[in-house]
N, C-alpha and C positions, 0 to 999 in steps of 0.2 A: 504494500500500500504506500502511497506516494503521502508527502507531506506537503498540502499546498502553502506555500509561503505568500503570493498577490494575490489576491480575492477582488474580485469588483466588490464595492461597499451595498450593502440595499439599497442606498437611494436616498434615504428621510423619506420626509411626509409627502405625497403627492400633492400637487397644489392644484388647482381647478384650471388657473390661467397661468400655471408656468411650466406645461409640460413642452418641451422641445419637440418642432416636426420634425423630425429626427434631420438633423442641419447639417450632418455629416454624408447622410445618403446612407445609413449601414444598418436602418432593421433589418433587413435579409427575410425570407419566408417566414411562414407563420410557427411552423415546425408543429408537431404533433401538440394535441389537446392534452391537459393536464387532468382534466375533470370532465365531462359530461353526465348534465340530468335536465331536471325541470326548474324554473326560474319560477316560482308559485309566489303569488302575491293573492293572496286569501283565494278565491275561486277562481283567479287564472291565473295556466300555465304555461311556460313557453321553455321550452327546449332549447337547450342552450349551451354552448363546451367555452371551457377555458381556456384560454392560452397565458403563459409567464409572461409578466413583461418586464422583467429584466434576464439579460444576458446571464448565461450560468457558465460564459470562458473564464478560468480560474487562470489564466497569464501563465507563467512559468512557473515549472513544478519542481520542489525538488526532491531527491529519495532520500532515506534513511539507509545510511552506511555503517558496517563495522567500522570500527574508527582505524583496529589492526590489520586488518587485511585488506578493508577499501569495498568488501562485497554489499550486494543491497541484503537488507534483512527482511526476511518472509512473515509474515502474518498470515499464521494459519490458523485453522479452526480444529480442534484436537476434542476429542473424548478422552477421559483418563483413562476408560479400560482399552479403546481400541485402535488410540491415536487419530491421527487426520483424518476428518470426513467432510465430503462432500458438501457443499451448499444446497444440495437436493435431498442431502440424509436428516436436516434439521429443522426441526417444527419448533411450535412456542408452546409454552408449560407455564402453568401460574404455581408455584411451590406453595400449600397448604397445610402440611406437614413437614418435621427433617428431611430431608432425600425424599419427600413424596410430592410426584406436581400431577395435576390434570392436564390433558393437551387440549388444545382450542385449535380449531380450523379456522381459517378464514370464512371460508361458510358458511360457519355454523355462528358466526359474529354478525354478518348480514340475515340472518332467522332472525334474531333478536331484537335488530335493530325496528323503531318504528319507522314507519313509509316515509314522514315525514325528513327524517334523515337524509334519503336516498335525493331529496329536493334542497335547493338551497331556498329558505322560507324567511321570506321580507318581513320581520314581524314590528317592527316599529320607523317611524319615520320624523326624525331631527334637522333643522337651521343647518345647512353649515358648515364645517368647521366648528363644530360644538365638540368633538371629539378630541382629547389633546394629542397632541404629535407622539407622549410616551406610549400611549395604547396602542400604536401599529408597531408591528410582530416585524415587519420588511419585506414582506411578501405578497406582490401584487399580482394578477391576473387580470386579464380582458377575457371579460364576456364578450362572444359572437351567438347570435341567433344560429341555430342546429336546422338550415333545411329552409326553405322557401315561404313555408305557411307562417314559418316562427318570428319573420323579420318584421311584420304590421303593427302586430302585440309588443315584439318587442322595440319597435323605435316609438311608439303609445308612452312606454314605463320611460324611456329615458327623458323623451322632450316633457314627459310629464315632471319628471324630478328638477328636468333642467330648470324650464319655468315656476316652480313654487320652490327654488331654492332648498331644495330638503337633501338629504342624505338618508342611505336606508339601513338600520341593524337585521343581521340577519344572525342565522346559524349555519352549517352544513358542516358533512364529513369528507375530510382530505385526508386520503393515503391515511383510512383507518383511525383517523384521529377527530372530534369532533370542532370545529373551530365556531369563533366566535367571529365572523365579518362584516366587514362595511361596505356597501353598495353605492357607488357614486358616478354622476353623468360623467362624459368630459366630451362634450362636445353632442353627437349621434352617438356615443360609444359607450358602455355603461363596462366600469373597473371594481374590481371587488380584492379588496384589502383586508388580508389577515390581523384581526388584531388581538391583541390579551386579553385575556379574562379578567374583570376586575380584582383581583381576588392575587394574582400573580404580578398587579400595580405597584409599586410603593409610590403611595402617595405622598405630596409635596406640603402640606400643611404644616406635620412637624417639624421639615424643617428650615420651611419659611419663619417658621416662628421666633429660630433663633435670630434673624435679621431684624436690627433695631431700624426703625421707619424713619423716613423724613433725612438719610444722612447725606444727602446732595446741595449744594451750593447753590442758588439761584446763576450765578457766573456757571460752576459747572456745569448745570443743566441748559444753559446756554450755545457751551462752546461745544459740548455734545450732541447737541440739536444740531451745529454749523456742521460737525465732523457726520452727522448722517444724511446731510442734506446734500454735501460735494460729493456721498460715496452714491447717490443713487443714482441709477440709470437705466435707461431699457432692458431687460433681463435677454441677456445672449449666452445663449448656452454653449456656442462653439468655444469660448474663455475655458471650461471645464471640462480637461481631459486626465483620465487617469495616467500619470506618467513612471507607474512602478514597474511596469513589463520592459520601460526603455532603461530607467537606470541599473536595472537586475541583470539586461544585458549588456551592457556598458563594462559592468563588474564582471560578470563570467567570462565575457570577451578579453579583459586584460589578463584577469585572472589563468585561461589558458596560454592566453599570449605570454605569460612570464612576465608582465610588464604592474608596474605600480597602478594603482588607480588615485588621479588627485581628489584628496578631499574637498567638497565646496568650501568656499571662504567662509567660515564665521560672520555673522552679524554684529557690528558690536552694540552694544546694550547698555546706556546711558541714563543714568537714576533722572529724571526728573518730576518736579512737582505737576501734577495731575492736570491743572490749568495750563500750565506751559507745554505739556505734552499735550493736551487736546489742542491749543494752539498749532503748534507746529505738524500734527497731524493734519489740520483742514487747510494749510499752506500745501503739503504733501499730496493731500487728495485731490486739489485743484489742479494742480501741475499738471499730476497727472491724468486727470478729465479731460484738460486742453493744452497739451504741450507744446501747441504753435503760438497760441497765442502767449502762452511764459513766458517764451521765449525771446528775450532782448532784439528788434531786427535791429542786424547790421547795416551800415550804410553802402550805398551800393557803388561798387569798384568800376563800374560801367562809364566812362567819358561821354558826357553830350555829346552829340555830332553837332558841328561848327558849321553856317552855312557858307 
């Protein structure tokens, strides 16, 4: 088994209006459905499959070596009495006793389950952005309508959510597991986001509480307000590229090459008082907002022509 070292991050929180048309050109196909059932919103249903929507390329991988000899190391699956077996010789067990388990089938877990499960079921409807950014899990899907009959009903539910601004709580079972999700337009397109069970929360009250109120400066809150105001701009997502797959190889590239790799230069890191540093920050953010106009013109070296 490899040990992935880059990971694409989840994402954060989907935002309504800041999802990127993809500005690179590189969704690529839809690739297989993760989920399919029915989309049940009290007594209608519409048939519907999921697809990920984020990339699941883990960048460069690296293996697990003995450290003495250089080989990769095996992770196998072993029984004490009969050594290594197969991935096909091993079921799941619940242990209810010392050394005693029952086995469960996958089968015999869909008997059990109720109908409603096998559906992902709209059961309440919220503003918004009512939801906090801690509750999503990182894991998002796109709903597509499953089949021709299903696309009327379902572009009905989205422009319906679109328009009365709501969001949907649902439930459903993924890969055997039961999840708690969030159902949201974006556009024609309706996403559904994994999120945490209350319960698996920790929430932020206690330790808000330690925070003594009111500890900002009228100036501070000031020059803070300048420092958010030069940093904002039309959200362009080509600015945001993951760049650990290039430095990784940069490294292994010298690294085989027998060659050094230079460290990046240090920042250096200057104490200053809190005003003077937000000061000098919305000098900084300017700059860089508009760096022709910063920019001192020179006078121009050009000779009038003389008639």
């Amino acid at each position: 088994m490899s040990t992935t070292i880059a990971e694409r991050p989840a994402g954060g929180v989907p935002e309504t209006v800041a999802v990127p048309a993809d500005p690179a050109g590189t969704a690529g196909p839809r690739g297989r459905s993760s989920w399919s059932g029915l989309l049940r919103l009290s007594l209608v249903a519409v048939p519907v499959k999921a697809y990920a929507a984020n990339s699941n390329s883990a960048g460069i991988q690296f293996n697990q070596l003995h450290v003495n000899c250089g080989r990769r190391i095996q992770q196998q699956k072993r029984c004490p009495v009969h050594g290594p077996v197969e991935a096909a010789e091993i079921v799941r067990g619940y242990q209810y006793a010392p050394d005693q388990y029952v086995l469960v089938e996958p089968e015999e877990l869909d008997k059990v389950r109720p109908a409603k499960d096998k559906a992902l079921v709209l059961d309440q409807f919220i503003p918004v952005h009512q939801v906090d950014p801690v509750f999503f899990a990182g894991r998002s899907l796109y709903l597509l309508p499953d089949g021709l009959a299903a696309r009327h009903p379902y572009g009905v539910i989205a422009e319906a959510l679109q328009q009365e601004g709501k969001w949907a709580l649902g439930q459903v079972v993924l890969s055997a597991n039961r999840q708690l999700v969030l159902v949201r337009p974006l556009g024609r397109l309706l996403v559904m986001d994994v999120l945490h069970y209350p319960a698996a929360v920790r929430m932020a009250a206690a330790l808000e509480a330690e925070l003594r109120p009111g500890a900002a400066t009228a100036e501070e809150i000031h020059w803070i307000r300048m420092l958010l105001d030069a940093g904002s701009s039309p959200l362009d997502w080509r600015q945001y590229r993951d760049v650990t797959t290039e430095e990784l190889t940069a490294l292994l590239e010298a690294k085989i090459a027998g060659q050094p790799l230079a460290a990046p230069p240090e920042e250096p890191m200057v104490a200053l008082q809190l005003v003077d540093a937000l000061k000098q920050s919305v000098a900084a953010a300017r700059k860089n907002a508009d760096p022709v106009k910063s920019k001192p013109r020179k006078p121009s070296s050009r000779k009038r022509a003389t008639a």
